[in-house]
C-alpha positions as CSV (number, residue, x, y, z in Angstrom):
1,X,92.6,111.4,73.1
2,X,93.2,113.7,75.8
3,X,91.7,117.0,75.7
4,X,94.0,120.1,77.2
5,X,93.0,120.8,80.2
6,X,91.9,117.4,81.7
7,X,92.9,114.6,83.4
8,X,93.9,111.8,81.6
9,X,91.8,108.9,82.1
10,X,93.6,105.8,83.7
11,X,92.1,102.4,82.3
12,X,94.7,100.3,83.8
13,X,93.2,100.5,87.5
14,X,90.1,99.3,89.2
15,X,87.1,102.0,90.2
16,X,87.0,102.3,94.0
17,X,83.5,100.1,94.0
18,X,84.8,97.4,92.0
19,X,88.0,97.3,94.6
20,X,85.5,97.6,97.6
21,X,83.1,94.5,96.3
22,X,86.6,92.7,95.6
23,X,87.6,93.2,99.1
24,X,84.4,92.6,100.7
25,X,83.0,89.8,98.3
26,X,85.9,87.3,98.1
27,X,86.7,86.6,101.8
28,X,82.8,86.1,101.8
29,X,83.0,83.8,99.4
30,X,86.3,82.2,100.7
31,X,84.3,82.0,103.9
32,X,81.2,80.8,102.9
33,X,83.1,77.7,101.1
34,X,85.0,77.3,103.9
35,X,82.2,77.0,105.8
36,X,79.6,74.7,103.2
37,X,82.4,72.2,102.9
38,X,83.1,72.0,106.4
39,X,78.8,71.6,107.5
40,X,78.8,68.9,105.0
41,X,81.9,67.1,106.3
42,X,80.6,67.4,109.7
43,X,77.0,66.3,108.4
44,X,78.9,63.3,106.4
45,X,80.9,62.7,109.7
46,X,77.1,62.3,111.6
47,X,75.6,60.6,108.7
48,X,78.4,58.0,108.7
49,X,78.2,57.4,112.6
50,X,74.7,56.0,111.7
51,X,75.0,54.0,109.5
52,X,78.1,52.4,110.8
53,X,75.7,51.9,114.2
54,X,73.0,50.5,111.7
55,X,75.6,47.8,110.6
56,X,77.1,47.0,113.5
57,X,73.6,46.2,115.0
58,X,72.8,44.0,111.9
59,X,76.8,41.8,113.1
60,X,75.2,41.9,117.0
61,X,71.8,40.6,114.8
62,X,73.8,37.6,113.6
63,X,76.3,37.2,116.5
64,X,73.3,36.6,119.0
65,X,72.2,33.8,116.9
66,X,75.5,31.7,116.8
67,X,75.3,28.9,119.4
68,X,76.8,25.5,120.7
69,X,75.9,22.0,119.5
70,X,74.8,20.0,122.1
71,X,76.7,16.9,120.5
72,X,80.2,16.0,121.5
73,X,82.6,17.6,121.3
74,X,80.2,20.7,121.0
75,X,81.0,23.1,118.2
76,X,79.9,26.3,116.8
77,X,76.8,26.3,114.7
78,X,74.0,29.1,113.7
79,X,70.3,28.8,114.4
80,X,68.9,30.9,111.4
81,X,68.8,29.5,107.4
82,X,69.9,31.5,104.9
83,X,66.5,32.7,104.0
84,X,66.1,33.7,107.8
85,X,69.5,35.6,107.7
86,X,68.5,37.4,104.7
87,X,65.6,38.5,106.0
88,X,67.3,40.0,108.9
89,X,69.8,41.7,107.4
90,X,67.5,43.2,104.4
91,X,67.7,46.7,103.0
92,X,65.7,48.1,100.5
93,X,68.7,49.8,99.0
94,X,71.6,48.2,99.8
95,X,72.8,44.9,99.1
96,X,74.1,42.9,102.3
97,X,76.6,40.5,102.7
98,X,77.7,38.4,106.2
99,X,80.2,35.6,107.0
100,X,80.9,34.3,110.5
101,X,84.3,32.7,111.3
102,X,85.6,30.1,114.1
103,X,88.6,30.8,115.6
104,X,90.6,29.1,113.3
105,X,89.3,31.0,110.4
106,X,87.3,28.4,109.1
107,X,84.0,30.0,107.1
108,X,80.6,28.9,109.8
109,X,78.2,30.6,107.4
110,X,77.5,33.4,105.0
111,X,79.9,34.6,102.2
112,X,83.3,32.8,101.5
113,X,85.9,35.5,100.9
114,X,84.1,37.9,103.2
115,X,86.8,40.1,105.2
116,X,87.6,42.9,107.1
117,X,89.6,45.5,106.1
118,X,92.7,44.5,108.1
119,X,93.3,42.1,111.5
120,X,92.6,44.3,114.7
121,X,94.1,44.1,118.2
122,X,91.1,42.9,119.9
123,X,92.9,43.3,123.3
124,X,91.7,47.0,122.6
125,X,88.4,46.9,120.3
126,X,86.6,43.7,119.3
127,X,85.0,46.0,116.7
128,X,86.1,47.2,113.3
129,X,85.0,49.6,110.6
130,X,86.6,49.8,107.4
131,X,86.0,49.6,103.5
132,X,86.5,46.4,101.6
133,X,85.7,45.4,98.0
134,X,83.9,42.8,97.5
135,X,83.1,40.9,94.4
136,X,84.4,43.9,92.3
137,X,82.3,46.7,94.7
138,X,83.1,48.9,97.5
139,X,81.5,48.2,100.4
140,X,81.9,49.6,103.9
141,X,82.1,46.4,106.5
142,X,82.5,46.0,110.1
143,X,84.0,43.3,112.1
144,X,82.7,42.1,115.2
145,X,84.9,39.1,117.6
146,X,83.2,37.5,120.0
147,X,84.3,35.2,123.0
148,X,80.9,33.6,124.0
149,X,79.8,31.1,123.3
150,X,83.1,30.2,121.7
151,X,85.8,32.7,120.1
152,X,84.2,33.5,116.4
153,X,83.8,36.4,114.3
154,X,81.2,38.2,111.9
155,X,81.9,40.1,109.2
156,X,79.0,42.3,108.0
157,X,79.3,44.6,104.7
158,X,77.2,46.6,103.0
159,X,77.1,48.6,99.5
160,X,77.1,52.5,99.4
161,X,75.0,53.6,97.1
162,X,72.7,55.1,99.6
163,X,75.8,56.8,101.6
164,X,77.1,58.7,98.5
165,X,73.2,59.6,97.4
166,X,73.1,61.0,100.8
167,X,76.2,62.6,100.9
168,X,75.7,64.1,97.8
169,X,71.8,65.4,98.7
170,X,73.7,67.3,101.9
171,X,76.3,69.1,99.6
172,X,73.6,69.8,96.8
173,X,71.0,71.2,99.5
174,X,73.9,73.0,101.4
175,X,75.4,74.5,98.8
176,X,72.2,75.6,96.4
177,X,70.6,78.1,99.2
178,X,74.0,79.2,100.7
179,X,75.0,80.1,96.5
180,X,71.1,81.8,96.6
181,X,72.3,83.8,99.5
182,X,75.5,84.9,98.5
183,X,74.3,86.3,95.3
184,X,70.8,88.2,97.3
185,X,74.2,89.6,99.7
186,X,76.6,90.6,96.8
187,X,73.5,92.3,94.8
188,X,73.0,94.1,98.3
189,X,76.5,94.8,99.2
190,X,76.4,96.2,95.4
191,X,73.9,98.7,95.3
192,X,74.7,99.8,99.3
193,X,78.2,100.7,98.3
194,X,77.0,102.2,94.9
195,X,74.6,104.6,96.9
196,X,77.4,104.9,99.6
197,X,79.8,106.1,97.0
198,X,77.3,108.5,95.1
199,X,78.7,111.2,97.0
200,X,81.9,110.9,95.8
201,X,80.5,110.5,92.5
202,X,79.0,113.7,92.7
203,X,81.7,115.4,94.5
204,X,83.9,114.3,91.3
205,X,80.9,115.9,88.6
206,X,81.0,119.2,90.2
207,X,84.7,119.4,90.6
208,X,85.4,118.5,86.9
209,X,82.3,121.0,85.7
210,X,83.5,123.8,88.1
211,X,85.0,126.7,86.1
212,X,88.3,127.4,86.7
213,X,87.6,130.6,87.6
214,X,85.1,130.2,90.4
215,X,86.3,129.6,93.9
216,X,83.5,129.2,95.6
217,X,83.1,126.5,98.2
218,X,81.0,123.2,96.9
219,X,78.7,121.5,98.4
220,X,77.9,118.0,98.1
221,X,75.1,116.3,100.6
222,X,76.7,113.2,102.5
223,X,75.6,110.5,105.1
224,X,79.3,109.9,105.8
225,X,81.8,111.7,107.8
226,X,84.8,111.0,105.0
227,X,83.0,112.2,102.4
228,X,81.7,115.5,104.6
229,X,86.0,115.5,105.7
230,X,87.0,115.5,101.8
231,X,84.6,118.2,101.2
232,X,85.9,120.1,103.9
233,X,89.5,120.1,102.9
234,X,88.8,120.6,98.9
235,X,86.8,123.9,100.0
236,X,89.7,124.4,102.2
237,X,92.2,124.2,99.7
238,X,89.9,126.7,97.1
239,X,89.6,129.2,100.2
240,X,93.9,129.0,100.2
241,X,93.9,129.6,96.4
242,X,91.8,132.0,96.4
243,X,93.4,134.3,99.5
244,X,96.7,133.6,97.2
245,X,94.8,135.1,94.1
246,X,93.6,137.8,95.8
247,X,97.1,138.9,97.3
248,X,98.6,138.1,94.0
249,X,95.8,141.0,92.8
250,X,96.5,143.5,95.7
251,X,99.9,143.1,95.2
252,X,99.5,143.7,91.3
253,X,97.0,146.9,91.8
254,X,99.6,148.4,94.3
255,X,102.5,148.0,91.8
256,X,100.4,149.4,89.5
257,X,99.1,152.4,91.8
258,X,102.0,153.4,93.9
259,X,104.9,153.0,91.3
260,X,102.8,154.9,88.4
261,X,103.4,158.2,90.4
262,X,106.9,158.2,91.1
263,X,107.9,156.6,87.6
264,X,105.7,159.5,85.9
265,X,107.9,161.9,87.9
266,X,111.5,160.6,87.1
267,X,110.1,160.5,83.6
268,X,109.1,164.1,83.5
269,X,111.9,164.7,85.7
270,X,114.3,163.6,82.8
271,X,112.1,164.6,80.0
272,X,113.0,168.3,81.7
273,X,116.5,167.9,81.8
274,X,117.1,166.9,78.3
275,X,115.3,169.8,77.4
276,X,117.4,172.3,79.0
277,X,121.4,172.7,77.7
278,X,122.6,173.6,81.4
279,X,124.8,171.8,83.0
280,X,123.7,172.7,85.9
281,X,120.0,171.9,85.2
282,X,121.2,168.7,84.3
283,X,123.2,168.0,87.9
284,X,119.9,169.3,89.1
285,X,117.4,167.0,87.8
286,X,119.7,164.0,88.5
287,X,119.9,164.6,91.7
288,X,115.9,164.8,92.0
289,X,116.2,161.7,89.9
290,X,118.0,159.7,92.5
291,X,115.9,161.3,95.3
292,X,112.5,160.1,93.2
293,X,114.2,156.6,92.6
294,X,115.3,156.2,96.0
295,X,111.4,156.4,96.6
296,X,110.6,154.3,94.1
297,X,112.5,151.4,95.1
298,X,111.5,152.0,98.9
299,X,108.1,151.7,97.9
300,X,108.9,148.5,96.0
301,X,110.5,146.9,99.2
302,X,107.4,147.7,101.3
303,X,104.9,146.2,98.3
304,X,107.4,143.0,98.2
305,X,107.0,143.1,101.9
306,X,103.0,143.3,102.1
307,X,103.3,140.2,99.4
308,X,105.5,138.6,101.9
309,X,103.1,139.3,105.0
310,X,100.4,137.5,102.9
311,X,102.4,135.0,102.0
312,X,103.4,134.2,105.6
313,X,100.0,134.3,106.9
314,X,99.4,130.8,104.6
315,X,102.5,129.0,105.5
316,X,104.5,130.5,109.0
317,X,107.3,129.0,110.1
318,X,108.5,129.7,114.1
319,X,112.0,129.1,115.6
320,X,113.7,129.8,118.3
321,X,115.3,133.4,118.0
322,X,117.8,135.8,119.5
323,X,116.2,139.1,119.8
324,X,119.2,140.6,121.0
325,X,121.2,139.9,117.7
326,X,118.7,140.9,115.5
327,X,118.0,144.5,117.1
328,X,122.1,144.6,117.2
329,X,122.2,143.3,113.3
330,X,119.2,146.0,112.5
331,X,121.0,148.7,113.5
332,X,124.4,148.0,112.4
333,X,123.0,147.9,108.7
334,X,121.6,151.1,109.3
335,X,123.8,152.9,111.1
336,X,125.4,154.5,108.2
337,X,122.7,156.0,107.3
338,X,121.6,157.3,110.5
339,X,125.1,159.3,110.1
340,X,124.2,160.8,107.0
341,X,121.5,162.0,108.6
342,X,123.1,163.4,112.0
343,X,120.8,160.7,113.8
344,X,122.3,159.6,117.1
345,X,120.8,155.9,117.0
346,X,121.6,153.5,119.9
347,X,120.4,150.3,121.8
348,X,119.6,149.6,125.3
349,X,118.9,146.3,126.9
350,X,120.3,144.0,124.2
351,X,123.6,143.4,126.8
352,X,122.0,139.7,127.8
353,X,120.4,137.6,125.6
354,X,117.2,137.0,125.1
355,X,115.0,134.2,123.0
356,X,111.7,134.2,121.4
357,X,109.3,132.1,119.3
358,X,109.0,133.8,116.2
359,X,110.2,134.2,112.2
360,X,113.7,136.3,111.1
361,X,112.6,137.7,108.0
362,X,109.3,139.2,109.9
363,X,111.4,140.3,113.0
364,X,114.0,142.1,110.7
365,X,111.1,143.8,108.4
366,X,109.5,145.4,112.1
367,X,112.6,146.6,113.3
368,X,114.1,148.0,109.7
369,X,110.2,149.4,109.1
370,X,110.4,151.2,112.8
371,X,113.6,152.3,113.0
372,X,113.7,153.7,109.3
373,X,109.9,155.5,110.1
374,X,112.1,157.2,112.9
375,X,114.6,158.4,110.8
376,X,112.2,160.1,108.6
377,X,109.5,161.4,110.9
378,X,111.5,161.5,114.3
379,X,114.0,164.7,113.6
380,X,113.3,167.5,116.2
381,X,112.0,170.8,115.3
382,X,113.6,172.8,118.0
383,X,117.1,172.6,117.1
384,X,118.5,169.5,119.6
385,X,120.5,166.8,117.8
386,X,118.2,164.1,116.6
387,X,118.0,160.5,118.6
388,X,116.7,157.3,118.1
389,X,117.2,154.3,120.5
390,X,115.9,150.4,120.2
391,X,115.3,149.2,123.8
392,X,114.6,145.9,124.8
393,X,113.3,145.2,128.1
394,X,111.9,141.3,129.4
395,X,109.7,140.9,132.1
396,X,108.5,137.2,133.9
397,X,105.6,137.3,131.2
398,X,106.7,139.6,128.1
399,X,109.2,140.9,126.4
400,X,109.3,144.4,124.6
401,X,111.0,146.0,122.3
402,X,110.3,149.6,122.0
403,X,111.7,152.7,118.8
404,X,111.5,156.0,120.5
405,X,113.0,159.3,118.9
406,X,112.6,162.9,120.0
407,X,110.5,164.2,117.4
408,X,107.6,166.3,117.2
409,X,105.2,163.4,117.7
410,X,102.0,162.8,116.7
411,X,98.4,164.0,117.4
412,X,96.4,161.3,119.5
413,X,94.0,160.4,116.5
414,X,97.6,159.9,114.4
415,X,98.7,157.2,116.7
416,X,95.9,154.5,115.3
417,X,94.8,156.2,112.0
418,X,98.4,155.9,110.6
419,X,98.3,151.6,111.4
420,X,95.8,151.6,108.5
421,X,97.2,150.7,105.1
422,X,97.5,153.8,103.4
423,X,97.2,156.4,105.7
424,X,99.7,158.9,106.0
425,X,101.1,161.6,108.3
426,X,100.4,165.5,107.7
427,X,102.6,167.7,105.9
428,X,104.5,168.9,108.6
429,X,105.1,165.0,109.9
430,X,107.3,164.3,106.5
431,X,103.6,162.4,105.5
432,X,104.7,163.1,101.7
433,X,107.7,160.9,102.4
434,X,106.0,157.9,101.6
435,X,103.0,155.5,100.8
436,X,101.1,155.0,104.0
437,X,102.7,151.2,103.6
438,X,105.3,151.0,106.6
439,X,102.9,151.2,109.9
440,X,100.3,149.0,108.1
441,X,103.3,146.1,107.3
442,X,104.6,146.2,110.8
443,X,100.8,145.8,112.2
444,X,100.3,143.1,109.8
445,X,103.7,141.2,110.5
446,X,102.9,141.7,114.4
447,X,99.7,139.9,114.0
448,X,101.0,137.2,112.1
449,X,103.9,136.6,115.0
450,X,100.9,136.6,117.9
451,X,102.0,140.4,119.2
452,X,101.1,143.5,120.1
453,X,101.8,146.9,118.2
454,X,100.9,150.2,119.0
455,X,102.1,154.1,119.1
456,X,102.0,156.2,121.5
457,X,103.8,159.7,122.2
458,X,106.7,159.8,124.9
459,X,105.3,160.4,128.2
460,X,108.1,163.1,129.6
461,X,109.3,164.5,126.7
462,X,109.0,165.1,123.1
463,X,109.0,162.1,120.5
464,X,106.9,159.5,119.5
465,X,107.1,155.9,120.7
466,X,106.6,152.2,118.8
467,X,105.9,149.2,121.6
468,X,106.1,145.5,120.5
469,X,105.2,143.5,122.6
470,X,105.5,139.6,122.1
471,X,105.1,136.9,124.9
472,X,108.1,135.0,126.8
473,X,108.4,131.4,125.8
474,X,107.6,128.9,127.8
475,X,110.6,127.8,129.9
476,X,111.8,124.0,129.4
């Protein structure tokens, strides 16, 4: 049963320790086969070798003692008895068996029946291993020709019970300390990977007891680099989750704080004109209605826009932009509006084109952010028409985009105060106008792009000016 909440357990797959000794433990084994079998073939190989010698010394034993007659015609005949060939050719273990031939195949002495294995091309070898039966056993038998005195040959076999007692000693006493060693290596290659993989094991406990509440990076003491890597990137994700948390809660305490103001006003705002049975009342509080909506919904689009900044610091995407069509774009959308307000609002500088590194939607919320603050705050208090102008301006190391307007300005310890989240202008500077939100999201996007942002008032007349200043991409 799986409880709510949890991961469900997967039986159907092998614990990372049991894949490791898997991977680790079979080609060993595979190996150390591999290798036994071959050190007792070799050994066999060696051990064979010798005892072949052995035999063939025991045919050069019986060859030496073939000789001529000294009647006529002389023949082939053998100085030793049977008794005296026995006792040269006597094993302790084996039984032995000889027969020496003429030429003509005829048995001189020893074993009728006696053979070799096959006929041999004794232009190449006059000696020949092989294995025979005889009488009903196998034997292993050599076959030695001989020219001198006379052509004969002598067969020599012998049983092989000691070979395959021997043969069996080298693959018992190979194999039993090799299979000794291979378990003292798998016990050891157990437990090293066990303690190697207690990390992870711990790691694993304190994710799964971790409330889900608490963000807090974890700990977990390693002798690895992977393990101190996964660490790393789990407290890494938890610090991501939690900057999203706590944006998710700024953004919900400044929905909550900024919008209960204006909402309370439209309320009392209509509250006041259903109580009155004026028409004119009515027309009246509507149109403070709009005005407090208006507000209300500009305030919205600078929270949504502080949500977006914080978004965009976790996952920023840069492409290649034309500055010059977004400034254009900017202040076509808001051109009507510059109208309704007798605002004369122009461009400069956006005739040839110009490319940065940098992100549309953060671009467009600067510009709209200045150009609308200089709408609000920029009209002039001495009567002239009020104007507003976007200039763009490159250089070989920067390019600069820059929102003036002719307006009363601000006091020098306005220029930087107002960049804070919150702040706002005094009375006379329209500060009632708004939340304190539009400086701070422009400084906010600006940092996120990699540029520069400051006020400053206009050097030879009145106004106030915005600079933005971002670097010029490398050329390819």
């Amino acid at each position: 049963m799986t409880v709510p909440g949890e991961l469900p357990w997967v039986s159907d797959k092998p614990s990372l320790r049991h894949k490791l000794l898997r991977h680790v433990l079979v080609p060993l084994a595979i190996v150390w086969l591999m290798g036994t079998l071959l050190s007792a073939g070799i050994a066999n190989y060696f051990a064979q070798k010798a005892f072949d010698r052995s035999l063939l010394d025991d045919a050069y034993a019986v060859a030496g003692h073939v000789r001529l007659t000294e009647a006529w015609p002389p023949q082939l005949d053998i100085d030793l008895s049977s008794s005296e060939i026995g006792n040269l050719l006597f094993d302790q273990s084996e039984s032995m068996y000889f027969a020496v031939y003429r030429e003509n195949g005829t048995l001189l002495a020893g074993h009728g029946g006696l053979n070799g294995p096959s006929n041999i091309d004794t232009a190449k070898s006059n000696i020949e291993f092989g294995d025979i039966h005889f009488q009903g056993r196998p034997m292993r038998s050599v076959v030695l020709h001989q020219a001198k005195p006379a052509a004969f040959k002598v067969v020599v076999a012998q049983t092989n019970r000691s070979r395959t007692r021997l043969l069996e000693q080298l693959l018992i006493y190979s194999i039993l300390p090799q299979m000794v060693l291979f378990a003292g290596i798998a016990t050891w290659l157990r437990r090293a990977i066990a303690h190697t993989l207690q990390p992870l094991v711990e790691l694993e406990m304190a994710v799964e007891q971790r409330d889900a509440a608490d963000l807090t990076p974890m700990w977990v003491a390693s002798d690895t680099r992977d393990v101190d890597q996964l660490n790393t990137s789990i407290n890494a994700l938890l610090a991501r989750i939690q900057d999203g948390l706590n944006a998710q809660r700024e953004f919900s305490g400044n929905v909550a704080h900024e919008l209960r103001t204006p909402l309370a006003g439209i309320r009392a705002l209509a509250e006041y004109g259903l109580q009155s049975d004026q028409p004119e009342a009515w027309k009246e509080q509507l149109a403070l209605i709009k005005d407090s909506t208006m507000r209300a919904n500009h305030l919205a689009d600078q929270l949504l826009a502080l949500a977006l900044a914080d978004e965009a610091d976790l996952s920023l995407r840069r492409e290649p932009l034309r500055l010059d069509e977004l400034i254009t774009t900017s202040i076509v959308q808001i051109s009507a509006r510059a109208r309704a307000l007798n605002v004369d609002l122009g461009a400069a500088g956006v005739e040839q084109p110009v490319s940065i590194l940098g992100n549309p939607t953060l671009i467009e919320g600067i510009l709209n952010n200045l150009i609308d603050n200089a709408l609000r705050y920029g009209q002039p208090q001495t009567g002239l028409a009020a104007q507003v102008t976007v200039k763009l301006s490159v250089t070989a190391d920067q390019i600069e985009v820059t929102v003036s307007d002719n307006g009363p300005g601000l006091a020098p310890d306005q220029c930087e105060l107002l960049l804070v989240r919150g702040s706002q202008g005094t009375a006379n500077q329209g500060g009632r106008q708004g939340a304190g939100f539009g400086l701070s999201i422009v400084t906010r996007y600006a940092q996120l792009l990699g540029a520069k942002f400051w006020l400053q008032n206009a050097s030879n007349q009145p106004g106030l000016e915005a600079h933005l200043v971002f670097e010029s991409p490398p050329k390819t």
